[in-house]
C-alpha positions as CSV (number, residue, x, y, z in Angstrom):
1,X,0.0,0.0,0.0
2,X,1.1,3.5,-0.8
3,X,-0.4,6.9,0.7
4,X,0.2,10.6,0.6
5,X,-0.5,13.1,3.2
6,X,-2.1,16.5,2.0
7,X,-3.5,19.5,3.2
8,X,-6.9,20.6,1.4
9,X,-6.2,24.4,0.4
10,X,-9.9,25.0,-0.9
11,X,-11.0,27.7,0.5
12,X,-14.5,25.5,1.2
13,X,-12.5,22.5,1.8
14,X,-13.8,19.2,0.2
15,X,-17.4,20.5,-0.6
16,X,-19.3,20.7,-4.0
17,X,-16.7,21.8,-6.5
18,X,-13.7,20.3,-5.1
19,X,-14.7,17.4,-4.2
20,X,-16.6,16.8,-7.2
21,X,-13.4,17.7,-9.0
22,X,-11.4,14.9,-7.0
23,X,-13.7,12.3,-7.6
24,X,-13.8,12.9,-11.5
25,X,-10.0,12.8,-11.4
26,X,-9.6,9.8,-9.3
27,X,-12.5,8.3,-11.5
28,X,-10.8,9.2,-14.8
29,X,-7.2,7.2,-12.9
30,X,-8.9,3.9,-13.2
31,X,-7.3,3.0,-9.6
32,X,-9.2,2.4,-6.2
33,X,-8.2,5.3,-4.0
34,X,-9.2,5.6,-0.2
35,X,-9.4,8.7,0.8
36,X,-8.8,8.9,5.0
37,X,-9.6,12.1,7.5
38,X,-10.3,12.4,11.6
39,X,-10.1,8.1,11.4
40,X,-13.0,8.0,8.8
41,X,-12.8,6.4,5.2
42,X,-14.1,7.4,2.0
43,X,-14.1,5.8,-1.7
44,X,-12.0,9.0,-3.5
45,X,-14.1,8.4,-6.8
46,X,-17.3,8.9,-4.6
47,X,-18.4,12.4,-4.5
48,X,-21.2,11.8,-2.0
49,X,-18.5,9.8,0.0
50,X,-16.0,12.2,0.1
51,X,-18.6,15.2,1.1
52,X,-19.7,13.3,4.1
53,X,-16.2,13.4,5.2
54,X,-16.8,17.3,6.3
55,X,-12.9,18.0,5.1
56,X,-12.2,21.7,5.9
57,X,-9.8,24.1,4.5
58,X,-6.4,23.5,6.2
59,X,-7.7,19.9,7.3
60,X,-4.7,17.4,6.5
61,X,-6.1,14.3,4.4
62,X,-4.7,10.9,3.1
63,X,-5.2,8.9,-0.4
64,X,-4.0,5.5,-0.1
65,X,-3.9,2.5,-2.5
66,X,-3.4,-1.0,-2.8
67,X,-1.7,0.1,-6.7
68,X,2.4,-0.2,-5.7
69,X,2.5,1.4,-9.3
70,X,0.3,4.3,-8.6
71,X,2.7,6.9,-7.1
72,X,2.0,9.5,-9.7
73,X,-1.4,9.2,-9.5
74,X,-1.0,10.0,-6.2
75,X,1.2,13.0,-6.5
76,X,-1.0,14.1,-9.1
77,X,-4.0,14.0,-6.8
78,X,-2.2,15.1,-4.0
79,X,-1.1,18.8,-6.3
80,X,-4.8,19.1,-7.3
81,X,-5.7,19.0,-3.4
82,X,-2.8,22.0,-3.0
83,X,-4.8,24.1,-5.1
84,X,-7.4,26.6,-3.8
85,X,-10.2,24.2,-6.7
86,X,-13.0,26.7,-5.7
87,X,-11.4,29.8,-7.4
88,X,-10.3,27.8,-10.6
């Protein structure tokens, strides 16, 4: 399993656009991403998922996989999170 640790920088956190935004980009990967926060687990390519997660600005999350190939993915997902999504 591999994981990265990011802090959301949306301004709304992981609500509406952003999240809908991950979820089309982990959806679009074709690999099964977990996405973790404050113990609880989401499926990244869910967008209802991920919203019940109440991720805030500033809050730190993880995405995890089982895909030992899938580092990129992950970085890539991890620099979309960096990014204030609800001004773009």
């Amino acid at each position: 399993m591999i994981s990265r640790t990011v802090a959301v920088a949306s301004s709304v956190g992981l609500h509406a656009r952003p999240a809908a935004l991950l979820a089309e980009a982990v959806d679009d990967s074709g690999i099964d991403i977990t996405l973790s926060f404050d113990g609880e687990e989401a499926d990244a390519a869910s967008l209802l998922e991920i919203m019940t997660l109440g991720v805030k600005h500033g809050d730190e999350v993880t995405l995890s996989t089982d895909d030992d190939s899938a580092g990129e993915v992950l970085d890539s997902l991890v620099a979309l999170l960096s990014r204030d999504l609800d001004k773009e």
